[in-house]
C-alpha positions in Angstrom: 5.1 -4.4 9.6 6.4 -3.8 5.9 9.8 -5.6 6.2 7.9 -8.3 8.0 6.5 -9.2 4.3 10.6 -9.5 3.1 12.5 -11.1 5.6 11.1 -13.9 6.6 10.7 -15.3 3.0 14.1 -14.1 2.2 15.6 -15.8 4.8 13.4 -18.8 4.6 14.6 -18.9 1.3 18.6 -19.3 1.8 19.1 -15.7 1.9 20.8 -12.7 4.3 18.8 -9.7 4.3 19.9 -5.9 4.7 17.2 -4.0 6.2 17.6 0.2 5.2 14.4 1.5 7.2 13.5 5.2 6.6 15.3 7.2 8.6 12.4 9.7 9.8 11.5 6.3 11.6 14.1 4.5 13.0 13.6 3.0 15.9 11.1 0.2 15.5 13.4 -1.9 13.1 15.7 -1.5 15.8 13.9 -3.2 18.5 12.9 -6.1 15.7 16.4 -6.6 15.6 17.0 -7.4 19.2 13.9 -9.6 19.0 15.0 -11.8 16.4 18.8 -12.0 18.4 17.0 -12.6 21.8 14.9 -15.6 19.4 18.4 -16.5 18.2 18.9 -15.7 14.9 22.6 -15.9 14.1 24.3 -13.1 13.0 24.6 -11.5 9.9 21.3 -13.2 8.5 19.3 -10.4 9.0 21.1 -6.9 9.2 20.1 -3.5 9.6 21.9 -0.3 7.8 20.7 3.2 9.3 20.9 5.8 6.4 19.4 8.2 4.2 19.8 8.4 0.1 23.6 7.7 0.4 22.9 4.3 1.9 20.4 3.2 -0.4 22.9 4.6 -3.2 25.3 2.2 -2.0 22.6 -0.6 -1.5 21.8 -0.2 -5.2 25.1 -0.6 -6.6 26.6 -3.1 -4.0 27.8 -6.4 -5.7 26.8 -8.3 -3.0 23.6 -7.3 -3.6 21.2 -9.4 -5.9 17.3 -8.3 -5.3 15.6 -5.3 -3.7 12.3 -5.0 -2.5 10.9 -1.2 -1.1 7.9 0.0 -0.4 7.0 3.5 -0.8 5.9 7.0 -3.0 6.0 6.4 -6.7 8.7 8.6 -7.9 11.3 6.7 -5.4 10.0 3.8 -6.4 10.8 4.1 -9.9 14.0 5.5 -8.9 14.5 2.3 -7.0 13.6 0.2 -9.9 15.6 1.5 -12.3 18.9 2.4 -10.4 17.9 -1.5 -9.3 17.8 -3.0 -12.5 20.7 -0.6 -14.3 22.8 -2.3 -11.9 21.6 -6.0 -12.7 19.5 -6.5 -9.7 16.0 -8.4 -9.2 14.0 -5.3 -8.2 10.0 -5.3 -6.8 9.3 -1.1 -5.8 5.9 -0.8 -4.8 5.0 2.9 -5.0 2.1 5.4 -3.8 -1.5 4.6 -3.8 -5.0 6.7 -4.8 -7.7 3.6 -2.9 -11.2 3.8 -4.4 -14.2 2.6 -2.3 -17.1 2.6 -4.9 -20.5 2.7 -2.8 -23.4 1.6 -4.5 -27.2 3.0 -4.2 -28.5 -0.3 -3.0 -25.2 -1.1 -0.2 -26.0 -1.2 3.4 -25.0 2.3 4.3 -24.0 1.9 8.2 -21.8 -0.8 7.2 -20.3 1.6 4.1 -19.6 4.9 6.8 -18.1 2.1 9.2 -16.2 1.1 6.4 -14.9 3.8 5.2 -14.2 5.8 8.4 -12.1 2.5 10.0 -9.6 2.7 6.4 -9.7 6.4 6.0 -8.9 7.3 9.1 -6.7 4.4 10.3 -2.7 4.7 11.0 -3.9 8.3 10.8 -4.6 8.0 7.3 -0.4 6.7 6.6 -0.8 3.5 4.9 -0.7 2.7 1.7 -4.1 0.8 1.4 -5.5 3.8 3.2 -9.2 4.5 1.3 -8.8 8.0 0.4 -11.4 8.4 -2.1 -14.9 7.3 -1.8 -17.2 7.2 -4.3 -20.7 8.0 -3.6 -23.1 6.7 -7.1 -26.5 8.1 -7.2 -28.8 9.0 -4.4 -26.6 7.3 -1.6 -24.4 10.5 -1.5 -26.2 12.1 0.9 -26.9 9.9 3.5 -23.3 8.1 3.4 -21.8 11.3 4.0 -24.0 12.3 6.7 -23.5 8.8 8.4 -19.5 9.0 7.8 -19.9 12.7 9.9 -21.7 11.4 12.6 -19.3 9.0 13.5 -16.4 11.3 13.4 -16.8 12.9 16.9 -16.0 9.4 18.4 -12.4 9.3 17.3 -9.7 9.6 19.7 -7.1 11.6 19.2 -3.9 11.5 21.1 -0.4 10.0 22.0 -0.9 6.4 22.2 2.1 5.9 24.9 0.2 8.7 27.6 -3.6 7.6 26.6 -4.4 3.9 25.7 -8.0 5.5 24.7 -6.3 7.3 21.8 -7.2 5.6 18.4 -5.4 8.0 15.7 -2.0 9.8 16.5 0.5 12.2 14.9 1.8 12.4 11.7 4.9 11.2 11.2 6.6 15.0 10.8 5.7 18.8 11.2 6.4 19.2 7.4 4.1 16.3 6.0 1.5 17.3 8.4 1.8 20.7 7.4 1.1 19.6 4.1 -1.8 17.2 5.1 -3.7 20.2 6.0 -3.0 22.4 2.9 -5.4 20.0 1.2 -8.5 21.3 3.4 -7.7 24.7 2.4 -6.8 23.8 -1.7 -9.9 21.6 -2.0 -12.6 24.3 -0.1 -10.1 26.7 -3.1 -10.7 24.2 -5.5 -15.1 24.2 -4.5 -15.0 21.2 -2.6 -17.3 21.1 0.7 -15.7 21.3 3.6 -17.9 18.6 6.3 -15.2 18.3 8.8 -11.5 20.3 9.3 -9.8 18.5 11.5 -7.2 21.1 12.4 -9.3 22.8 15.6 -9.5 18.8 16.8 -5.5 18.9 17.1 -5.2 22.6 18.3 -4.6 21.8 21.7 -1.9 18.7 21.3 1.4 18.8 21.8 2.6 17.0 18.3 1.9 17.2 15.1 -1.5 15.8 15.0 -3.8 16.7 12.6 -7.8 15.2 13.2 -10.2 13.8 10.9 -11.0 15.8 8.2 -13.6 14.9 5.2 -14.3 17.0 2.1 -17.2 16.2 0.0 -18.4 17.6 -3.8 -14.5 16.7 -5.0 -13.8 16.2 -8.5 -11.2 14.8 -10.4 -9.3 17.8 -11.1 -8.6 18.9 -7.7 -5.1 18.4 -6.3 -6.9 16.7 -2.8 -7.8 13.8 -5.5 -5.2 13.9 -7.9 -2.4 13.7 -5.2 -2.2 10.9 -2.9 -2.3 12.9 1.0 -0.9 10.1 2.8 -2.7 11.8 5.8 -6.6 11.6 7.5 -8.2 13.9 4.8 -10.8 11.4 2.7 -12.5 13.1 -0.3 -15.9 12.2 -1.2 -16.9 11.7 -5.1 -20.3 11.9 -6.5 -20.9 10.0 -9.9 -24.5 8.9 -11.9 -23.6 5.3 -12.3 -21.8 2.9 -11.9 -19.6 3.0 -15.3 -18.4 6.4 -14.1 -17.3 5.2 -10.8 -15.4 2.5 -12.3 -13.5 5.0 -15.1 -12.3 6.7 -12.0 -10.8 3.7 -10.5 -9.2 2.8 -13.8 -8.4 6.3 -15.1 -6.3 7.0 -11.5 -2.9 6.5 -12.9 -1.9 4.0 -9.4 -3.9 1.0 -8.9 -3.0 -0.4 -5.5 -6.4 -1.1 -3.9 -10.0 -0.6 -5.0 -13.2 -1.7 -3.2 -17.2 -1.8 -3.8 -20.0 -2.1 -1.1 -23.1 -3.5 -2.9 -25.9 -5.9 -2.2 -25.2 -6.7 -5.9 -23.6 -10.2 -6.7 -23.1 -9.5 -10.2 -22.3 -5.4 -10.0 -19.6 -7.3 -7.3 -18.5 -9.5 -9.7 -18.3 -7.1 -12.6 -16.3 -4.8 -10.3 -13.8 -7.3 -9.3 -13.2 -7.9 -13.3 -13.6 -4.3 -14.6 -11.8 -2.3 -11.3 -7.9 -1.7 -12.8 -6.2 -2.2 -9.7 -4.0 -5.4 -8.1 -6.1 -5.8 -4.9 -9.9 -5.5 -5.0 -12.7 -5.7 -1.9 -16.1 -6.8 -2.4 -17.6 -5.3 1.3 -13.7 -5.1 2.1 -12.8 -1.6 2.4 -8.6 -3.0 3.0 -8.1 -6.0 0.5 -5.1 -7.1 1.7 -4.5 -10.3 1.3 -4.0 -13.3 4.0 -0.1 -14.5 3.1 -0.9 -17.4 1.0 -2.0 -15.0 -1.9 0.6 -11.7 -2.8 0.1 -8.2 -1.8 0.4 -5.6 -4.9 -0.9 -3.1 -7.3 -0.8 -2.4 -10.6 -0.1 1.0 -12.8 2.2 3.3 -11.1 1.7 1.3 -7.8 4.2 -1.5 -8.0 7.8 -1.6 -10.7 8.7 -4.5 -11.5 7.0 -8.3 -12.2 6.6 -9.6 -8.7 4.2 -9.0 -5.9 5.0 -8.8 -2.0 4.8 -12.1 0.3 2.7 -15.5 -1.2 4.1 -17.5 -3.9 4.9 -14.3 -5.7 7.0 -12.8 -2.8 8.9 -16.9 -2.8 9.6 -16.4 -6.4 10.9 -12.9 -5.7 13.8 -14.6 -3.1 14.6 -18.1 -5.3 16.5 -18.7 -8.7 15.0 -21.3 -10.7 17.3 -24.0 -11.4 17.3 -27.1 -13.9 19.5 -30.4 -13.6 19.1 -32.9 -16.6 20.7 -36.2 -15.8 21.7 -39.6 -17.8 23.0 -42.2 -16.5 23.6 -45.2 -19.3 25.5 -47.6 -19.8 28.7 -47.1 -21.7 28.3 -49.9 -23.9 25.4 -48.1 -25.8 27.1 -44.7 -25.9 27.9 -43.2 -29.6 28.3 -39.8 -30.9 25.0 -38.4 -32.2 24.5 -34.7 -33.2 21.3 -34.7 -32.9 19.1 -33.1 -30.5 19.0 -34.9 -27.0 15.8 -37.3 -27.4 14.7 -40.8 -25.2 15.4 -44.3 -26.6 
């Protein structure tokens, strides 16, 4: 889905593209490749380069090369950026995320646990606008998490190919799964309450699944909050008020996504001014936006000036241009120092 915000703009724009997809998951970019040459797309105008760091190495430094987009974890996307830029490159790196979704005492809170159990636990938690923090403000806490439990024994787990019940699947390896699940164990280390593990869910599959798995009573200073996971572990924050939940949001140091649920038109619109991140939801637990606007964050969420897709994304793939043009006649021409100026 990601290079699907690049290429078409890129080539829509006068460009040829080079796409380098990750190499732990290489096969769907190569089955978009034979769809666009069965749609006839000539050759060459979108390409595709198999690799690891030694092909984005020679991506980077390439002369051929002029801009880069990526999308991925912050430290390779500074990397990116400034290997990028070194080289004289246009560079947009948009890096990892920490998504906040701020619940307010008066919200609805069956539309809140839907919420937040459809972006938690979606992809299997492996997307970037994944909510992986929600924070609970005043007296909601308690039934919000209880209503985000019950629904949990209704997920499907499974291998989407065999069973086309199955809602969440693996992880994409044994190793980041592995780690997945080490934040169950820090955060119930760290005094964090455990309300679901979902390690005994996956027991029995043959992959490397891990199942929905919620910890509640986190704080700031626990790695299950300070790290993004990047997997279907959602932490649960409880704050007084409102100003608290918002210097949470703001003091996070990536600001790729942040949302409120609230009855409250004004606490909405305060939130959507105040909330220090590039994408905000008012009852939207995913605020990404329709293609006409730009998808991005702010902080250590995105390197560069431009945004993903929309009239940003268009910028990002054009070079501004400006012809000035006379055309007089040569009887009135004369030598004049002067600054250029009409007559």
């Amino acid at each position: 889905m990601v290079p699907m915000w690049m290429y078409p703009n890129a080539i829509a724009c006068g460009n040829t593209f080079v796409l380098k997809p990750s190499e732990k998951d290489p096969s769907a970019p190569l089955f978009t490749m034979e769809l666009l040459a069965e749609a006839g797309l000539p050759p060459g105008v979108v390409n595709l380069v198999q690799g690891d760091k030694v092909a984005v190495d020679r991506l980077l430094a390439h002369p051929d090369v002029a801009a880069v987009s990526f999308v991925g974890s912050t430290p390779v996307a500074r990397a990116i950026y400034e290997a990028g830029t070194r080289n004289g490159k246009r560079v947009q790196a948009l890096g990892g995320a920490k998504n906040h979704m701020v619940v307010l005492p008066d919200a609805d809170v069956e539309l809140a646990a839907d919420a937040a159990v459809s972006a938690a636990y979606g992809s299997s938690g492996e997307r970037c606008m994944a909510i992986s923090a929600v924070v609970a403000v005043g007296n909601v806490a308690e039934p919000l998490v209880a209503a985000i439990d019950a629904r949990l024994d209704k997920i499907r787990i499974g291998d989407g190919l065999e069973d086309p019940d199955a809602e969440m699947g693996p992880l994409i390896t044994a190793e980041h799964r592995d780690r997945v699940a080490s934040y169950i164990d820090s955060g119930r280390a760290s005094g964090a309450v455990v309300v679901r593990d979902g390690r005994p869910d996956a027991a029995n599959l043959d992959g490397w699944f891990l199942g929905v798995s919620l910890l509640d009573h986190v704080t700031p200073d626990m790695a299950c909050y300070r790290d993004e996971i990047f997997g279907p572990v959602l932490s649960v924050l409880r704050v007084d008020g409102y100003e608290e939940a918002v210097r949470l949001v703001n003091d996070n140091p990536w600001g790729n996504g942040a949302a409120i649920f609230t009855r409250d038109g004004g606490a909405a619109r305060r939130f959507g001014f105040e909330a220090g991140a590039g994408m905000v939801g008012i009852n939207v637990p995913i605020p990404v936006p329709v293609s006409y606007f730009s998808f991005g964050g702010w902080k250590g969420s995105l390197f560069g000036d431009t945004h993903m897709y929309g009239p940003e994304g268009i910028h990002f793939y054009t070079r501004a241009k400006v012809v000035t043009s006379r055309w007089p006649d040569p009887a009135t021409s004369s030598v004049d120092l002067g600054f250029p100026r009409n007559r």
